[in-house]
MIBAFI-810255 format. One record per residue (C-alpha): y, x, z; residue in three letters; residue number from 0. Coordinates in pm, whole numbers. Each point is the difference from the previous one (the first is absolute). Last residue first. Example, Ala and Ser with C-alpha at 12.3 -4.5 7.8 and 13.67 -1.06 7.14 Angstrom:
2
NODE     py     px     pz residu num
NODE   -106   1367    714    SER   1
NODE   -344   -137     66    ALA   0
This chain:
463
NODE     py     px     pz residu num
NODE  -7481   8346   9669    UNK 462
NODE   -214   -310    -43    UNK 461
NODE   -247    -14   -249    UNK 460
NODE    -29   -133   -329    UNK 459
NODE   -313   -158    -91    UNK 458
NODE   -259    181   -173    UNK 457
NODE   -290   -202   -111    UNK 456
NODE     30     17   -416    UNK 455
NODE    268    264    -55    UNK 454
NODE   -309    198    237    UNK 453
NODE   -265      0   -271    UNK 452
NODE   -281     84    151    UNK 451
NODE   -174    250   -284    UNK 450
NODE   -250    175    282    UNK 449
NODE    168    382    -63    UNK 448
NODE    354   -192     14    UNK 447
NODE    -59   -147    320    UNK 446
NODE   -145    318    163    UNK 445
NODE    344    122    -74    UNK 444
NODE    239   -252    120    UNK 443
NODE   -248     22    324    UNK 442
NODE     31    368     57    UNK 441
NODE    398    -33    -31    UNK 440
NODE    -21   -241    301    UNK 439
NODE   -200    240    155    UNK 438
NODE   -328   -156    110    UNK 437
NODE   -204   -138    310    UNK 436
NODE    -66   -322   -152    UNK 435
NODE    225   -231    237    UNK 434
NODE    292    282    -28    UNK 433
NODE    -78     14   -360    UNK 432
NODE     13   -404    -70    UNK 431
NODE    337     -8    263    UNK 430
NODE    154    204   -267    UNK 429
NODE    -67   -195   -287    UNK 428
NODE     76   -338     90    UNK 427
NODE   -214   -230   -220    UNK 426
NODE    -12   -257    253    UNK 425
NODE   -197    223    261    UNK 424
NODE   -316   -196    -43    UNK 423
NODE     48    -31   -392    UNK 422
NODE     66    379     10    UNK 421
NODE   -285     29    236    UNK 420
NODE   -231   -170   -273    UNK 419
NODE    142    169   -279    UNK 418
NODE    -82    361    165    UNK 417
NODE   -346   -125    115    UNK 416
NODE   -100    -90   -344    UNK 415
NODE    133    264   -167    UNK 414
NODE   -207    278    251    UNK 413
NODE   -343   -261    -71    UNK 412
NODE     25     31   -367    UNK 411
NODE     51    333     30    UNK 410
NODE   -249     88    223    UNK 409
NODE   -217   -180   -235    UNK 408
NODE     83    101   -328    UNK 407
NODE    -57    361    126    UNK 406
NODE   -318    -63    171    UNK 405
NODE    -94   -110   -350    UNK 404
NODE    -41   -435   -130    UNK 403
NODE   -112   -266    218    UNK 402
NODE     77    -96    346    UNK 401
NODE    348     -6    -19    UNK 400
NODE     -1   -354     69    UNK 399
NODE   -185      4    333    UNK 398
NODE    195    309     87    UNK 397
NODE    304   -219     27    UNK 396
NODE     22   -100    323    UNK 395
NODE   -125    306    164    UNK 394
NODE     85   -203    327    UNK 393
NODE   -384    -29    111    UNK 392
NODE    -59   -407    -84    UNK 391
NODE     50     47   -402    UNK 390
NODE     44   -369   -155    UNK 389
NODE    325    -57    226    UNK 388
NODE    261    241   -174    UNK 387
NODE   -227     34   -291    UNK 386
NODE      2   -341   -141    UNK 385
NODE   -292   -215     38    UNK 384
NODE     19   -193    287    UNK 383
NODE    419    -57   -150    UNK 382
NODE   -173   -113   -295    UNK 381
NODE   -218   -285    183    UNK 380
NODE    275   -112    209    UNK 379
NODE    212    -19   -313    UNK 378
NODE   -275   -259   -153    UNK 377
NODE   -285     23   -246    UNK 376
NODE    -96   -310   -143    UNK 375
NODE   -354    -10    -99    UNK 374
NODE   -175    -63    392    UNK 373
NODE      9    334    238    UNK 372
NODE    196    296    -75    UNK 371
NODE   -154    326    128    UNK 370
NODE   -292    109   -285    UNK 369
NODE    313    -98   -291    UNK 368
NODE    277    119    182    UNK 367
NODE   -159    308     56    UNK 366
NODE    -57     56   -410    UNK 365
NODE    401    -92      8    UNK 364
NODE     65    291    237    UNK 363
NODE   -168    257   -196    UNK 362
NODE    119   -125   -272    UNK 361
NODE    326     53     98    UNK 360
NODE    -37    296    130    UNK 359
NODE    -74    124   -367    UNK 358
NODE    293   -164   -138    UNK 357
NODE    211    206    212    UNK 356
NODE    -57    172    332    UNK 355
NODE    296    -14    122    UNK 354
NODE     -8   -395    -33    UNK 353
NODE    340    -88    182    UNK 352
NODE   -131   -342     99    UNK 351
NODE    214   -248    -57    UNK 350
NODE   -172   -136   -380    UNK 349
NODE   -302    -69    189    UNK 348
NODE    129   -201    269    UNK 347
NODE    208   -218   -261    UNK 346
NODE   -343    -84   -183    UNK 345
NODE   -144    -58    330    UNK 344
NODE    295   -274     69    UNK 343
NODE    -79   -147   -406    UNK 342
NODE   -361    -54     73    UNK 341
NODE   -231    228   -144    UNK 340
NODE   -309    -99   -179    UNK 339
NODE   -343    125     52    UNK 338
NODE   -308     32   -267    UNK 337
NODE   -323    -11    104    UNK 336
NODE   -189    348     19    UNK 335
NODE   -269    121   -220    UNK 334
NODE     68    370    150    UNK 333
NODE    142    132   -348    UNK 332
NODE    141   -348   -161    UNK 331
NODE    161   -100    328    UNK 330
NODE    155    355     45    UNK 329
NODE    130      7   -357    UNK 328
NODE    172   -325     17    UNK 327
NODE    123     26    316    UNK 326
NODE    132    367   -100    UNK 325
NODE    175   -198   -281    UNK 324
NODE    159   -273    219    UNK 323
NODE    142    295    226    UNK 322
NODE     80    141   -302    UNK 321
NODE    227   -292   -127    UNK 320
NODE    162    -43    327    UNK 319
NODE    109    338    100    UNK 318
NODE    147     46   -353    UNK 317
NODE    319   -164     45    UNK 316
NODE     47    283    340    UNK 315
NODE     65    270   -307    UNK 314
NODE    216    243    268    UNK 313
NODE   -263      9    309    UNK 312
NODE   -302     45   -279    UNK 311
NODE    168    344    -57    UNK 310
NODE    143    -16   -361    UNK 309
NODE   -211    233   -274    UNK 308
NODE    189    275   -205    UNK 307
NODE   -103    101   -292    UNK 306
NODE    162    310   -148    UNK 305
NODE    -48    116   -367    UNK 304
NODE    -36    394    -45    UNK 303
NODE    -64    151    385    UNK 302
NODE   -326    127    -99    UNK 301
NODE    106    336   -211    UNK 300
NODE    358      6    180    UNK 299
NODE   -163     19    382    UNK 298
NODE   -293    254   -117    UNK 297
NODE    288    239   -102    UNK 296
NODE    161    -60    351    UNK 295
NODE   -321     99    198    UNK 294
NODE    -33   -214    276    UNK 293
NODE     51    117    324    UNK 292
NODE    243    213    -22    UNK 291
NODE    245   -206    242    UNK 290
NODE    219    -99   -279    UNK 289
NODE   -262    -78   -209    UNK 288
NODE   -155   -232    251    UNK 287
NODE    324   -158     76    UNK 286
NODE     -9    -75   -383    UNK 285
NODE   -358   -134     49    UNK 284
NODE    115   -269    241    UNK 283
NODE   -307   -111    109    UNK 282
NODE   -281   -323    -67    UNK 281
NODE   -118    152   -329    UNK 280
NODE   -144    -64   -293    UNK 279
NODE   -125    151   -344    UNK 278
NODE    -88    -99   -372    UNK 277
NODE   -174    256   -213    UNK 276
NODE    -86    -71   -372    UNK 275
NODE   -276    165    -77    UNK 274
NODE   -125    192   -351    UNK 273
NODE   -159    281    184    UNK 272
NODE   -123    349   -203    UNK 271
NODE   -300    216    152    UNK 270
NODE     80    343    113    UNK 269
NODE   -299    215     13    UNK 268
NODE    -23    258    307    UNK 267
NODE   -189   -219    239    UNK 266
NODE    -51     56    380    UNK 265
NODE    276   -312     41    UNK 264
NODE    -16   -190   -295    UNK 263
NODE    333    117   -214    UNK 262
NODE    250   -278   -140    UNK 261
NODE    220    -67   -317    UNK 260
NODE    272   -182   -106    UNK 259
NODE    209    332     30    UNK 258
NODE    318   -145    192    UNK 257
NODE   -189   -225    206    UNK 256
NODE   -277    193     81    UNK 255
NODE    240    333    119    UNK 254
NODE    217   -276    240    UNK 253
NODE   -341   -101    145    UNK 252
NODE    -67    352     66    UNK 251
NODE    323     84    168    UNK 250
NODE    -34   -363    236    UNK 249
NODE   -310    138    158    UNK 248
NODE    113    314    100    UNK 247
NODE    275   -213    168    UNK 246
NODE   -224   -220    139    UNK 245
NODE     10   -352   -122    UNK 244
NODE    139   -271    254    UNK 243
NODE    301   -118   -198    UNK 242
NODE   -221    -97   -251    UNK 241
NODE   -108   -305    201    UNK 240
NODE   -260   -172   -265    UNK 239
NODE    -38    216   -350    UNK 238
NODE   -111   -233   -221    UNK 237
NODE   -179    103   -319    UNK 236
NODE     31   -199   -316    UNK 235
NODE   -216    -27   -276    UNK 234
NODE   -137    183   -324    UNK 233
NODE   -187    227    257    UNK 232
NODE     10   -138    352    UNK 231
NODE   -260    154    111    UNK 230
NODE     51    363   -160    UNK 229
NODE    313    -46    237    UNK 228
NODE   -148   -124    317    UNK 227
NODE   -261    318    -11    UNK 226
NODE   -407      1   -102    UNK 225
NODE   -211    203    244    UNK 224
NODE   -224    225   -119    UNK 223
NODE   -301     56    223    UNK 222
NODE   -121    175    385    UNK 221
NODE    390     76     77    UNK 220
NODE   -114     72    358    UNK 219
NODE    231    338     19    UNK 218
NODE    167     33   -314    UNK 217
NODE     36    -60   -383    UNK 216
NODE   -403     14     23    UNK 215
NODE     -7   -267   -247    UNK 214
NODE    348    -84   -130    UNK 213
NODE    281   -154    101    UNK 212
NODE    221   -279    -44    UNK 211
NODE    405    -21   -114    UNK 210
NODE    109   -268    264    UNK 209
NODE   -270     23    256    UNK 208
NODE    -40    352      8    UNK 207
NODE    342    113     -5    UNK 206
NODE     25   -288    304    UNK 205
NODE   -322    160    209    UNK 204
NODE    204    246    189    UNK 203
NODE    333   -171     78    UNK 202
NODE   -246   -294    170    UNK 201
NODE     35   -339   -227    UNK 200
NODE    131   -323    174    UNK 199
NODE    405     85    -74    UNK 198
NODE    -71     60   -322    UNK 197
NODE   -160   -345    -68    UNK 196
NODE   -132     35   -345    UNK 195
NODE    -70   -298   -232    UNK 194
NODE   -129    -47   -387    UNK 193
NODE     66   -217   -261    UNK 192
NODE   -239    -19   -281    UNK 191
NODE     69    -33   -333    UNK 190
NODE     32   -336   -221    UNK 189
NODE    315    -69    198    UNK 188
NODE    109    326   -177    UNK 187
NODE    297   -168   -219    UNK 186
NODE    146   -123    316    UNK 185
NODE     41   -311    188    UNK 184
NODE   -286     46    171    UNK 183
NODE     71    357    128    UNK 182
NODE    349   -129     92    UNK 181
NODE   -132   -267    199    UNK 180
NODE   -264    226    179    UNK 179
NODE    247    267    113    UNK 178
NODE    212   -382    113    UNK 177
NODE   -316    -80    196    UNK 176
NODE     -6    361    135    UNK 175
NODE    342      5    195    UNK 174
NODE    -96   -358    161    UNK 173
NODE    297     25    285    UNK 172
NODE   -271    119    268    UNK 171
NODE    157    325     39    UNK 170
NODE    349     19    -51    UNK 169
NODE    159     22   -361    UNK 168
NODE     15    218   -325    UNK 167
NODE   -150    -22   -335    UNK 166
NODE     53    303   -170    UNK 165
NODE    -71    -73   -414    UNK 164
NODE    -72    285   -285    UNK 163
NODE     95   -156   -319    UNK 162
NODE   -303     -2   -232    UNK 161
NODE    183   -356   -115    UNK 160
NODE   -168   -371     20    UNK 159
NODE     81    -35    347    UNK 158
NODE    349     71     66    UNK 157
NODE    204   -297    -62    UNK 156
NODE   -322   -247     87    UNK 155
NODE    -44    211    344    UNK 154
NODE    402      1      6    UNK 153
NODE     59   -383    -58    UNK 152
NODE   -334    -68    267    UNK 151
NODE    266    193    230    UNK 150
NODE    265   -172    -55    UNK 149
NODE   -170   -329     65    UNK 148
NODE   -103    126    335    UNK 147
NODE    319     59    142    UNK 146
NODE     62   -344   -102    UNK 145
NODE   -293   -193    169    UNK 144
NODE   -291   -163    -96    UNK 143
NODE   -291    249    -34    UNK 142
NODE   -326     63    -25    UNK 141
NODE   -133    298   -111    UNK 140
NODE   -385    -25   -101    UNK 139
NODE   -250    245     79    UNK 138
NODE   -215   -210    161    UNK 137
NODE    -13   -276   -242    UNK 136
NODE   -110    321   -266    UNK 135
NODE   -293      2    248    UNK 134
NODE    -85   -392    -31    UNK 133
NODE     28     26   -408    UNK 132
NODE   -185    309    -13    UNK 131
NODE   -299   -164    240    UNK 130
NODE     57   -317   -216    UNK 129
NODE    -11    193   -364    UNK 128
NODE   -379    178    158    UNK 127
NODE   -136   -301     79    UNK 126
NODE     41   -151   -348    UNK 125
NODE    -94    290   -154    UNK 124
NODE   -331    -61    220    UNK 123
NODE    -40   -295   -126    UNK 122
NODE     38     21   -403    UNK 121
NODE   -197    344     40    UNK 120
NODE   -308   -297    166    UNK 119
NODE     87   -196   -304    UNK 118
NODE    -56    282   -269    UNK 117
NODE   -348    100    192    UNK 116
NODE    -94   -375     44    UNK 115
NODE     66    -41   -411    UNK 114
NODE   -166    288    -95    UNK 113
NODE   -298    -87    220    UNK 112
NODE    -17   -330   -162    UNK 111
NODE     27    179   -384    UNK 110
NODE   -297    211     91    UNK 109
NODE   -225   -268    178    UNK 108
NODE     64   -226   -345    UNK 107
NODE    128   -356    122    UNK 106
NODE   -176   -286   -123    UNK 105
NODE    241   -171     86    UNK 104
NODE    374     12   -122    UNK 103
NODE    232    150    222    UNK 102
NODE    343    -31    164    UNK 101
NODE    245    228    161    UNK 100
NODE    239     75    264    UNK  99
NODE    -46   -349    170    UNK  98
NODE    291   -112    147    UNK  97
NODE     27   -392    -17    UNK  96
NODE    172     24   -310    UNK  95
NODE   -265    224   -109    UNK  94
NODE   -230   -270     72    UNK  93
NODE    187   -263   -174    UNK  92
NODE     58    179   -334    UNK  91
NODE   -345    139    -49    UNK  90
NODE   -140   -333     20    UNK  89
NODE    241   -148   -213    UNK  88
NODE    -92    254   -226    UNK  87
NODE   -399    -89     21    UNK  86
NODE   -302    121    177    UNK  85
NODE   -331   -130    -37    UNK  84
NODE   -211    305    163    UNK  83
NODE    265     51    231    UNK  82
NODE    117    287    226    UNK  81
NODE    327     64    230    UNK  80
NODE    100    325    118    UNK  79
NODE    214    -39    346    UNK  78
NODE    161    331    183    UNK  77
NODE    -14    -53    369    UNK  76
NODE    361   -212    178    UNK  75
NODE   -184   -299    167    UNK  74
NODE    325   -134    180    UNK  73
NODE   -206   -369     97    UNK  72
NODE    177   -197   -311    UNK  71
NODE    -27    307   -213    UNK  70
NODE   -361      0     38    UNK  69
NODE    -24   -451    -52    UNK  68
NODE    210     94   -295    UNK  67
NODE   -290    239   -163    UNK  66
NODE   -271   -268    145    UNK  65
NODE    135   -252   -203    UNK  64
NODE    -84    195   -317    UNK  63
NODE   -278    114    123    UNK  62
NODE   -165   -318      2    UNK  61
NODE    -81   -254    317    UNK  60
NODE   -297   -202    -43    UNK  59
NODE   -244    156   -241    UNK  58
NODE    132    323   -167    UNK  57
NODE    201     81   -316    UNK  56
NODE    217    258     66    UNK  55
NODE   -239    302    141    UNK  54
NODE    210    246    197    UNK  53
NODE     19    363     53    UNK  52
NODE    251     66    338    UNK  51
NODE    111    343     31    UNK  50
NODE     39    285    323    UNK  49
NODE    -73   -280    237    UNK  48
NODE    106    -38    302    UNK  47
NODE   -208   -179    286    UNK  46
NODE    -31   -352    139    UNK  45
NODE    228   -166   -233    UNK  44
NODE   -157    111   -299    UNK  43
NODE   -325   -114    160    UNK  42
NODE    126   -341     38    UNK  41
NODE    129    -54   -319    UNK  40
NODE   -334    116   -164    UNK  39
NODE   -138   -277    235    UNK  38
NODE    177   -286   -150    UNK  37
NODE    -49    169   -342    UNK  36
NODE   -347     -1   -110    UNK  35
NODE   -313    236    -21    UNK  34
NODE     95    311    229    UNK  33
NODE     -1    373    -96    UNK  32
NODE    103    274    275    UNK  31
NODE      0    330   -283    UNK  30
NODE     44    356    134    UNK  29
NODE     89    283   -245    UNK  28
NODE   -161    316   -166    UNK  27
NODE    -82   -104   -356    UNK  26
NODE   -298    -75     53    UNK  25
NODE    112   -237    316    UNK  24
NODE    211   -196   -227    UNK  23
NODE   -273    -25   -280    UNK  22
NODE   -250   -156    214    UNK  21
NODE    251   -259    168    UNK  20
NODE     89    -65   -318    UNK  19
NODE   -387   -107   -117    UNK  18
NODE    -67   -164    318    UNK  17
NODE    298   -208     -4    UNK  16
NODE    -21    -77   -408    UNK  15
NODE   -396    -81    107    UNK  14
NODE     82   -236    307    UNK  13
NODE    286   -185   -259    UNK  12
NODE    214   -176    211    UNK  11
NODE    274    260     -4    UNK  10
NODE    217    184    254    UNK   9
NODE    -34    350     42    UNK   8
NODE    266    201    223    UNK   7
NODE      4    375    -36    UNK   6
NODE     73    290    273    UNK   5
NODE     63    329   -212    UNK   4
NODE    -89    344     35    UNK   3
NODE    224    221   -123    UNK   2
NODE    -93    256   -311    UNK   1
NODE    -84   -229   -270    UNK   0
């Protein structure tokens, strides 16, 4: 076996003990043995084991009744039960009780070995489909609203094709969990899926990071270096914030999409890619074309099947049901109790403008949950822990743009300021530039680089 394993013996047999004990630490693991069960419960409770070997037929209480008395106290170790006068009945009730598997003494030292090895795999398989199962929870969309039903039509529409998808939105709208949705939806959810943040990689590392290099490519390029695309082979690649891509950049990638095939950097050997590339962006990549900042080429390759994802301001039904989820998933990670919100917090949540998205609000509902006292949180308690009051030097909303590039969060924190004066200044546009320092022609501008969407706050003005 090659982990070492923590075994429970339990039999009132001194030569059975000293005899398994014997074998267990032979074969590389560590045996605690005790003659009956009373104490055998104790022990489990004490410290974990990695599987519990168990005697049936004992004086006092058996090991039958010491199987429920395991579940009764949240004993969760791997039980093998063992009985030199075992029957089907037998059998029957302990594995009803839980016990993975059952046998009949004397038991061969090969054949008991087999049997710990096979349960210990059982275990650790076990382990391995609740760590996928909680981080597949945190990639979940969750949704109630309208807007949001369309999309999930689109991701299901789309999904099973090679169709190249853009999904556009603001930062923090949850971009990547619908890259993920279509990857798992697809005919390469077997594959990997892969992530790039162009916006976080330097211009003169990105041909390196996407296509790889090879050793002594350039200066401090010590070994090979494998690429996002070879990767992702047989899966998908996303391409986060495409709209940030150098130019130079952005002709290569056009080249690997058209010829399905890629070149290390420092290598002359083109090696074929069987990807499917998914990208995102936050800006108005026609603009971008116009302006020559995005190659127009590029623009048709990616810009196939459009996705576009509601700002959390315009899907306000699915404040509620994510702020229940990131309770969830915050009490789960930190071992935190639960909070419920009463119906005036609810309200205060679904007011705020959220400019930040879904990821501000999770900032602010993992606040709520260190600020609020008692298990009802209250609107007191989410107006502490909104921006406007939660940061004490003015930069309001810094605090919730506190993750993702310098880019994301300037311009997080530059559509944050511009809704809150517009809210201050009653959605009037040209007393927002005066009070911002801006041309009122500046401001209808900036608005449309940061996706505020002015039908939505502007009121008419007076002549």
């Amino acid at each position: 076996m090659t982990a070492k394993a923590h075994i429970l013996v339990i039999d009132d047999d001194p030569n059975t003990l000293a005899s398994l004990a014997r074998a267990f630490r032979l074969a590389g693991h560590e045996a605690a043995v005790c003659d009956n069960a009373a104490r055998a419960l104790d022990l489990a409770k004490e410290r974990h084991f990695d599987l519990i070997l168990s005697d049936v037929v004992m004086p006092g209480k058996d090991g039958i009744a010491l199987l429920g008395d395991l579940k009764t106290v949240g004993v969760t170790s791997p039980a093998v039960m063992m009985s030199g006068q075992a029957t089907i009945e037998m059998a029957v009730r302990a594995t009803k009780l839980g016990a993975i598997d059952f046998l009949e003494k004397p038991v061969g030292v090969d054949k008991l070995l087999l049997t710990v090895e096979n349960a210990l795999r059982l275990s650790r398989l076990e382990a391995e489909n609740r760590d996928l199962r909680r981080r597949l929870g945190r990639h979940e969309i969750v949704w109630a609203s309208p807007a949001m039903r369309e999309v999930m039509a689109q991701i299901d529409h789309v999904a099973a094709a090679e169709t190249r998808v853009c999904i556009r939105g603001e930062t923090g709208t949850g971009k990547e969990l619908v890259a993920r949705a279509l990857h798992e939806k697809s005919s390469r959810h077997g594959g990997p899926f892969v992530s790039l943040n162009c916006a976080a990689i330097p211009a003169e590392l990105m041909e390196s990071e996407l296509f790889g290099h090879e050793k002594g490519a350039f200066t401090g390029a010590a070994a090979r270096h494998i690429g996002k695309f070879e990767l992702a082979q047989g899966g998908t690649l996303f391409l986060d914030e495409i709209g940030d891509m150098p130019l130079a950049m952005q002709a290569k990638l056009l080249r690997v999409l058209e010829e399905r095939e890629i070149e290390r950097v420092g290598g002359g050997q083109p090696l074929p890619v069987d990807v499917r590339v998914i990208v995102a962006t936050h800006r108005n990549l026609e603009e971008q074309v116009r302006q020559g900042t995005f190659r127009e080429d590029l623009y048709h390759r990616v810009f196939v099947f459009p996705i576009m994802l509601p700002p959390l301001r315009d899907r306000r039904e699915d404040i509620h049901v994510l702020s229940e989820h990131f309770v969830q998933q915050l009490s789960e990670q930190n071992n935190w109790k639960p909070k419920a919100f009463s119906r005036e917090a609810a309200d205060a949540l679904e007011h705020h403008p959220w400019p930040g998205n879904i990821r501000e609000l999770r900032n602010v509902i993992e606040r709520v949950m260190l600020l609020a006292p008692g298990n009802v949180v209250d609107a007191v308690a989410v107006d502490r822990a909104l921006p406007h009051t939660f940061a004490s030097s003015g930069d309001a909303v810094a605090a919730d743009a506190a993750s993702g590039t310098l880019a994301e969060r300037v311009e997080s924190f530059e559509r944050a300021t511009i809704l809150a004066e517009l809210k201050r200044n009653r959605n009037h546009m040209t007393n927002t530039a005066k009070a911002l320092g801006l041309e009122r022609s500046h401001l209808y501008k900036k608005c449309q680089q940061l996706g505020i969407d002015l039908h939505a706050v502007r009121q008419p003005e007076p002549a």
